[in-house]
C-alpha positions in Angstrom: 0.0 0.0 0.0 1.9 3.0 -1.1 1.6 7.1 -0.5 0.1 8.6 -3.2 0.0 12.4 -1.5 1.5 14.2 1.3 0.3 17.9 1.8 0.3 20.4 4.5 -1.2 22.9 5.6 -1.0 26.2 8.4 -4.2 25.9 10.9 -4.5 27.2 14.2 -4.2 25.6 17.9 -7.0 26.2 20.3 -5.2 29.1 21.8 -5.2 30.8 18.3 -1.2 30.0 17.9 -0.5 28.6 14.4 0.2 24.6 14.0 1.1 22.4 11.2 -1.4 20.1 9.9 -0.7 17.0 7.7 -2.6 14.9 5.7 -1.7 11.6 3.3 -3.4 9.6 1.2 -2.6 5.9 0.1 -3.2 4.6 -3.2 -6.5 3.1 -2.4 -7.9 6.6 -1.1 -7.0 6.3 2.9 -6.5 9.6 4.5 -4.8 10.3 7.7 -4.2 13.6 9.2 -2.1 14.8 12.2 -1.2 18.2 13.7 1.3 19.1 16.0 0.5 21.0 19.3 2.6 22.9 21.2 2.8 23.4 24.9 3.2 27.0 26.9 6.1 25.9 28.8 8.7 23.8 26.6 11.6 21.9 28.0 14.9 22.9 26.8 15.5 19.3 25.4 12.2 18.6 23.4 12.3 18.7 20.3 12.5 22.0 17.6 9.7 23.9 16.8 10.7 25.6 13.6 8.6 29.0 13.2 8.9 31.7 11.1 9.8 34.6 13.4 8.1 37.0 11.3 7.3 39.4 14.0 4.2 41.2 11.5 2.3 37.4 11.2 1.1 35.8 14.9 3.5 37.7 16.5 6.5 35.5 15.1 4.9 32.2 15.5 3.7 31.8 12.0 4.6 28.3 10.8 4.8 28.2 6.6 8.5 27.4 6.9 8.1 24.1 8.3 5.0 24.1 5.8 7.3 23.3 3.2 9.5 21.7 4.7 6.4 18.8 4.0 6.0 19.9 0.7 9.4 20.5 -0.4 11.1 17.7 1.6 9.3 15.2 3.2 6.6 14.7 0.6 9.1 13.3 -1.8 10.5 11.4 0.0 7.5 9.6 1.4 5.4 9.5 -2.1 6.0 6.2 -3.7 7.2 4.0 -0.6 4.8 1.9 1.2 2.9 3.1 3.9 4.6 1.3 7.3 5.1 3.8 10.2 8.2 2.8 11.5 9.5 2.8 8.5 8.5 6.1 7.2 9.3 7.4 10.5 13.3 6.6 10.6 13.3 7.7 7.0 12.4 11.2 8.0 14.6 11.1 11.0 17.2 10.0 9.0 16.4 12.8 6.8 16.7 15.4 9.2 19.8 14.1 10.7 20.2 16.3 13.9 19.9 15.0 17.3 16.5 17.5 18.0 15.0 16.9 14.5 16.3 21.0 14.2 16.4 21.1 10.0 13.4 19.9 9.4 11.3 20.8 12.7 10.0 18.5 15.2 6.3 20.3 14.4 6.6 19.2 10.8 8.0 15.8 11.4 5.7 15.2 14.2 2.6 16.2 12.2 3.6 13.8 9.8 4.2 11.0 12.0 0.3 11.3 13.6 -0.9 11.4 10.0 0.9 8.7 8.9 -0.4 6.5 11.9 -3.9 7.5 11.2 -3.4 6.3 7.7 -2.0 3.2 8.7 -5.5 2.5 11.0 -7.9 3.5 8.3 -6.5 0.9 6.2 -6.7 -1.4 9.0 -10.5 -0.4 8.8 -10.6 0.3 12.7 -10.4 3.6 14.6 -7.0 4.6 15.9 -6.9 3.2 19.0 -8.1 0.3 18.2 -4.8 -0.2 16.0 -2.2 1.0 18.9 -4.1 -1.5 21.2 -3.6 -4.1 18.4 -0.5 -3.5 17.9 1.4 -2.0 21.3 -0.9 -2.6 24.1 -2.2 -5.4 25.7 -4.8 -6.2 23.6 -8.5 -5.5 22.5 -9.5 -2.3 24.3 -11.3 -3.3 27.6 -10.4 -0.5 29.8 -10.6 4.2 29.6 -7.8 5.6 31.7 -9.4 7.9 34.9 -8.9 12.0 33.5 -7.2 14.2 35.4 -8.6 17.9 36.0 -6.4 20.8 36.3 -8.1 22.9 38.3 -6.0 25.8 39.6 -3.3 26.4 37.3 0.2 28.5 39.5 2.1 31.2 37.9 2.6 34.7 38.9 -0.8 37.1 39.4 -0.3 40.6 40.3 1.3 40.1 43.8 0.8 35.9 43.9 3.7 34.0 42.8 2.4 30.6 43.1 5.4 28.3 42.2 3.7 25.5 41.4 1.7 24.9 37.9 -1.0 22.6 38.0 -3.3 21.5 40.6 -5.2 18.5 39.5 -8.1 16.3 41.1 -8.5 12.9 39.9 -11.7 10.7 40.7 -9.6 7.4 41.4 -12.7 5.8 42.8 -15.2 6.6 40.6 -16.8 3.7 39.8 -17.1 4.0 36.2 -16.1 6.9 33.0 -19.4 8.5 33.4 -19.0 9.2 37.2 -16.0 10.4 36.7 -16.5 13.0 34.8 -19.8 14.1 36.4 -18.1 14.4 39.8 -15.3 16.2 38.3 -17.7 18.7 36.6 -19.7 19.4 39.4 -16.4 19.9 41.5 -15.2 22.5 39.2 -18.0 24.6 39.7 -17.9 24.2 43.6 -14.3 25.1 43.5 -15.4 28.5 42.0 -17.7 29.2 45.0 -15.0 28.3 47.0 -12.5 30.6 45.9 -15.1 33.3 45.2 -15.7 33.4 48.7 -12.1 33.1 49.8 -11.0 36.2 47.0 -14.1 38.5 47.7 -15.1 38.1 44.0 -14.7 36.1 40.8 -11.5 33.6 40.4 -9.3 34.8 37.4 -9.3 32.2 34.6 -5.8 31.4 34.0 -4.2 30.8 30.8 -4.8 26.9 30.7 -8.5 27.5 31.3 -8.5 26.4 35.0 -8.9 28.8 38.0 -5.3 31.2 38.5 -4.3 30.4 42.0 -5.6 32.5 44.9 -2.4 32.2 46.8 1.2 31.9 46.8 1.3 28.8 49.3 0.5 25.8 48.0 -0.9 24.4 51.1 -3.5 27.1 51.3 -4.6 26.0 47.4 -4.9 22.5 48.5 -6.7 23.3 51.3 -9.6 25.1 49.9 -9.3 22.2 46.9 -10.2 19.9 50.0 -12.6 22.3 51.1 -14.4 22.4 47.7 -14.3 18.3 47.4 -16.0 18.2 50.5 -18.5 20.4 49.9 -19.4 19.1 46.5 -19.7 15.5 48.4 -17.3 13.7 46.5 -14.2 13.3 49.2 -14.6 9.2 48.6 -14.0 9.3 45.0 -11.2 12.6 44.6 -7.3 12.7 45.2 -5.0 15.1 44.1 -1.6 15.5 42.0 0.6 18.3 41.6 2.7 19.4 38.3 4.8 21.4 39.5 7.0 23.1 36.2 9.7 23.4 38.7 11.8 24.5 35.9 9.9 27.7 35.8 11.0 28.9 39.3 14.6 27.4 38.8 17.5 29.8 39.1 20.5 28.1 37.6 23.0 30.5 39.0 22.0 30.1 42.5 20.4 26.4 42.2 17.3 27.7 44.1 13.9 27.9 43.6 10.9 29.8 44.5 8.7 28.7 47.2 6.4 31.0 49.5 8.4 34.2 48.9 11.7 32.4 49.4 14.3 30.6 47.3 14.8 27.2 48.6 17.6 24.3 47.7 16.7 21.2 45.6 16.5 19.6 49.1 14.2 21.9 50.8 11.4 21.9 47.8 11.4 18.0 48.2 11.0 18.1 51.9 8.2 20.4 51.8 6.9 18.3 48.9 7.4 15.2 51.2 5.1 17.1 54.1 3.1 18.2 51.7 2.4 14.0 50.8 2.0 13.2 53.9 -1.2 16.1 54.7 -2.8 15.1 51.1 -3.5 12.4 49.1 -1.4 12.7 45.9 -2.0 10.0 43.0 1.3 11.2 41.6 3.9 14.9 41.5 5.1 15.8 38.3 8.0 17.6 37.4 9.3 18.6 41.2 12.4 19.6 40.4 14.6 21.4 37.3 15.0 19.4 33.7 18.0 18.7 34.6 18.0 18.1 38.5 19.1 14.2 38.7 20.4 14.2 41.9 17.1 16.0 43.4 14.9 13.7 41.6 16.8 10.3 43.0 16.5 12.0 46.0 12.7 12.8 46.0 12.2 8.9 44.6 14.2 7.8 47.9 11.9 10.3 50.0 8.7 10.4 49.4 6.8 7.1 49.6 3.3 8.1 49.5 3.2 9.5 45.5 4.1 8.7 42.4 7.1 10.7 41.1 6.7 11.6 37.4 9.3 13.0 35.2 8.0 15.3 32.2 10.7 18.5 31.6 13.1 15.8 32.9 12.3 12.5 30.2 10.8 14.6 27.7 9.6 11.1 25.8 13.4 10.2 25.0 14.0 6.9 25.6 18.4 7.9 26.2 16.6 10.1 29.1 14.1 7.7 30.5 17.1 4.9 30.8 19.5 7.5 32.4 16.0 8.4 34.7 15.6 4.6 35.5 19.3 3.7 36.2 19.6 7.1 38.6 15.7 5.6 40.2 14.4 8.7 39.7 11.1 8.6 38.8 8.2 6.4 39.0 7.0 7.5 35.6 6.9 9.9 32.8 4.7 11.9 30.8 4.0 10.9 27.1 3.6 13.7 25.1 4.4 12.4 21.6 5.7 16.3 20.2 8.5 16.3 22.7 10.3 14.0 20.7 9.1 14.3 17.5 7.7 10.6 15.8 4.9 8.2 17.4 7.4 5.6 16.9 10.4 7.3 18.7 7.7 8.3 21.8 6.3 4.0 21.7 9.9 2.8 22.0 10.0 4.9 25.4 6.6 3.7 26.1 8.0 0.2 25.7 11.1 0.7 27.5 9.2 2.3 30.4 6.8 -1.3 30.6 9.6 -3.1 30.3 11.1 -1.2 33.6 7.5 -1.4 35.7 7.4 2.8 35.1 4.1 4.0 34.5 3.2 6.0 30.5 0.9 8.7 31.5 -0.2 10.7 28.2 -0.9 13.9 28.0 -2.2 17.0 25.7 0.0 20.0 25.7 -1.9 23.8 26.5 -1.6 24.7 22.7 -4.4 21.7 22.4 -6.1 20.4 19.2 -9.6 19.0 18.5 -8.9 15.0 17.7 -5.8 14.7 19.8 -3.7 11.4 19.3 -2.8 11.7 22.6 -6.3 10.0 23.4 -5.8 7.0 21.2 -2.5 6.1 22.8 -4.5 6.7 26.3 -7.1 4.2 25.3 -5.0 1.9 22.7 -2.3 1.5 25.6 -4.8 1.1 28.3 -2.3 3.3 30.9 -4.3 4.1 34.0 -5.1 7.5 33.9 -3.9 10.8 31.8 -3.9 14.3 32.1 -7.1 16.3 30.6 -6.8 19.8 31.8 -9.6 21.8 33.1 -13.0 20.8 32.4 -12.9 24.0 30.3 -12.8 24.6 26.7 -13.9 22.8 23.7 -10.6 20.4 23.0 -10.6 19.6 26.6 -14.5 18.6 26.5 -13.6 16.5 23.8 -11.1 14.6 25.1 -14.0 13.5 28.1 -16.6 12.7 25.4 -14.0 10.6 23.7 -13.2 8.7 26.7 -17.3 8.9 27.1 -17.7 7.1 23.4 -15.3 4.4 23.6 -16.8 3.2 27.0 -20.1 3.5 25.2 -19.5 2.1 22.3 -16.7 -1.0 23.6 -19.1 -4.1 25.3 -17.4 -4.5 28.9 -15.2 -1.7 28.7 -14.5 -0.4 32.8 -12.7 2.7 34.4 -9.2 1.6 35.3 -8.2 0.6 38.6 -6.2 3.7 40.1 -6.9 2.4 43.7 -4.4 -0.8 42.9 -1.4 1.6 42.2 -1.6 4.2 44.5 0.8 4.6 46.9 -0.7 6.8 49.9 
C-alpha cells in the first residue's frame, strides 16, 4: 500500500497559535491527518519547533517554513514507498539528521508522524486506537484511563507568585467513566464558590482555562481544593496531583527555587513536597524539580513514599533520558507527550522501554491543544491508567472527556481503570 499524497497545511491551535497540519493519502484513497501542538512551557530538550519569526504574522509564530519543509522535503520522499510507520518514520529522521530533528522541525515531522499512523489504521479499517491496542498494548481495548482535571493552574498574578503549575483532582474511585467526569464537573463549579468566597469576588481564569491560584502557598490551594471536594460530596471518590514546572522557578546560577516568597535548595522543595504528601492524598507529582535536577529527583524517589514521582521536563519522551532516569531511580514514571520528541514511533519505544522497567506512561495533551488529539488514542490503545485532561474547560478539553465517554459507550465490557491498585498513599 503506497503514499500517493503528502500535503500540508497552516491551521491554528485552540489558543489561536498557528500549528502544522498534515494529511496523506494511500493509493486506495485512505487519508490520515495529524497536527502538532505545542505546549506554553517547553523543555529545553524537546524537540525544535521551527517558526517563522516574522514578527508582523502571529506575532512570530507563523509556521509556513516548516510548511514546506512537508511539501518540499518530506513529501518526496514519502510519495512512492509503502505506507509502514516505523519505516517512514526513521526515514524522516534519518532525513533530518540532527539529534533534536532541528532542519526539518519536530512540528513538521511530528505532524507527519500522527498522519501517517492514522493512515495506517484507516487501512486497517478500525479507529485509531483500536490499531495501537492491536498492535502496542495489551490487547482489545477493555479499559478508559481515569482524567485528570487541572483545576488551579500557578504562575505569577499581580502580587501571587504561586510556584507550582498545575493542581489537579483525579476521581480514582469513581466507579465508572461516566462518574468520573460528572463528579469532576460538578467539582469544578464548587471550587469557584470556593474561591469566590475566599477572594471577595470572581477567580481569574488562567491561561490553561483552570482557576489562577488565589495564593502563593501551595498548602493554602490544596486546602480550599479539600474544602471544595468536601462540599461538592465527593471526598470518597477525589485525590489530588501536583505538576509542578519546577523549571519555571529554577535559578541556575544560584540552584534555588521559588517557594512561598523564598528561594529554597533542591532539598528543601522536596521536603516540603514530602510534608506536603503526607497532609494530602497525591496519586502522583510531576515535574518537582529542574530538567536537569538528577540528583534532586533520585533523591525525591528515595523520599517520598506516599506518591508517584513523574518525570516530564526531565524525560521529555526520550528513551536515552528515560534509561538515564531509571538507572539514577528517579522517577516512577513519565509523561507521554508524543511532540516532545518528534515521531509516534520514537515516543512507543520509550513507552515500551518504560513497561519493560514497571514505570508508569501517562499521556498527555499540551496547552496549545487540538480537536482530535492522538494523545487520546494512545491513552485508550495502551490502556495506561489515567492521563492528564486539563480543566473541564474549553472545547478540545470537552472532547477529550466525550471521547473517553464514546469508547466506554461504544466497547461491550469496557471499565474505568483501577487507580486504587497503584496508589501509593
Amino acid at each position: 500500500m503506497k503514499i500517493t499524497s503528502v500535503t500540508a497545511r497552516q491551521l491554528l491551535d485552540c489558543k489561536t497559535r498557528p500549528l502544522v497540519e498534515v494529511e496523506i493519502v494511500t493509493e486506495e484513497g485512505h487519508v490520515g491527518r495529524g497536527a502538532s501542538p505545542t505546549g506554553s512551557s517547553v523543555g529545553a530538550h524537546e524537540a525544535f519547533i521551527l517558526r517563522d519569526g516574522d514578527p508582523d504574522e502571529y506575532n512570530g509564530l507563523s509556521v509556513h517554513r516548516a510548511v514546506d519543509v512537508v511539501t518540499n522535503e518530506i513529501a518526496p520522499a514519502l510519495i512512492g514507498t509503502e505506507l509502514d510507520l516505523e519505516a517512514n518514520d526513521r526515514l524522516m529522521i534519518e532525513l533530518d539528521g540532527t539529534p533534536d530533528k532541528s532542519r526539518l522541525g519536530g512540528n513538521a515531522i511530528y505532524s507527519t508522524s500522527i498522519a501517517l499512523l492514522r493512515a495506517t489504521a484507516a487501512a486497517a479499517g478500525v479507529p485509531t486506537y483500536s490499531w495501537i491496542a492491536e498492535h502496542f498494548g495489551p490487547g482489545p481495548v477493555a479499559q478508559v484511563p481515569v482524567p485528570g482535571f487541572n483545576m488551579i493552574n500557578g504562575g505569577r498574578y499581580g502580587s501571587v507568585v504561586q510556584p507550582f503549575n498545575e493542581f489537579i483532582v483525579m476521581p480514582y474511585k469513581a466507579v465508572s467513566i461516566e462518574d468520573a467526569v460528572e463528579k469532576s464537573v460538578k467539582l469544578f463549579g464548587v471550587l469557584e464558590e470556593v474561591l469566590t468566597e475566599y477572594l471577595g469576588r470572581k477567580p481569574q481564569v488562567a491561561s490553561s482555562f483552570g482557576y489562577a491560584s488565589p495564593s502563593s502557598d501551595p498548602r493554602e490551594v490544596l486546602r480550599l481544593m479539600t474544602t471544595a471536594v468536601e462540599r461538592a460530596g465527593v471526598a470518597d471518590t477525589m485525590a489530588f496531583a501536583l505538576d509542578c514546572a519546577s523549571s519555571e522557578m529554577y535559578d541556575s546560577a544560584t540552584g534555588t527555587y521559588e517557594l512561598n516568597g523564598e528561594r529554597v535548595s533542591s532539598d528543601d522543595l522536596v521536603d516540603y513536597t514530602r510534608r506536603l504528601s503526607d497532609e494530602f492524598p497525591f496519586v502522583f507529582i510531576e515535574d518537582l524539580l529542574d530538567e536537569d535536577d538528577w540528583a534532586g529527583y533520585t533523591k525525591a524517589v528515595a523520599t517520598i513514599d506516599k506518591s508517584i514521582i513523574l518525570g516530564d521536563d526531565l524525560v521529555v519522551t526520550n528513551r536515552d533520558r528515560l534509561q538515564r532516569a531509571v538507572e539514577l531511580s528517579a522517577v516512577g514514571g513519565f509523561i507521554l507527550k508524543p511532540n516532545q520528541v518528534g515521531t509516534i514511533t520514537e515516543a512507543l519505544d520509550c513507552y515500551r522501554y518504560a513497561v519493560d522497567h514497571q514505570l508508569l506512561a501517562i499521556p498527555s495533551g499540551r496547552s496549545g491543544g487540538v480537536i482530535d488529539d492522538v494523545v487520546m488514542d494512545l491513552s485508550v490503545g495502551l490502556s495506561v491508567p489515567f492521563q492528564k485532561n486539563g480543566a473541564p474547560r474549553s472545547g478540545e478539553r470537552i472532547e477529550k472527556l466525550n471521547f473517553l465517554l464514546r469508547v466506554a459507550d461504544t466497547t461491550p465490557g469496557c471499565v474505568l481503570a483501577d487507580v486504587p491498585a497503584i496508589v501509593k498513599f
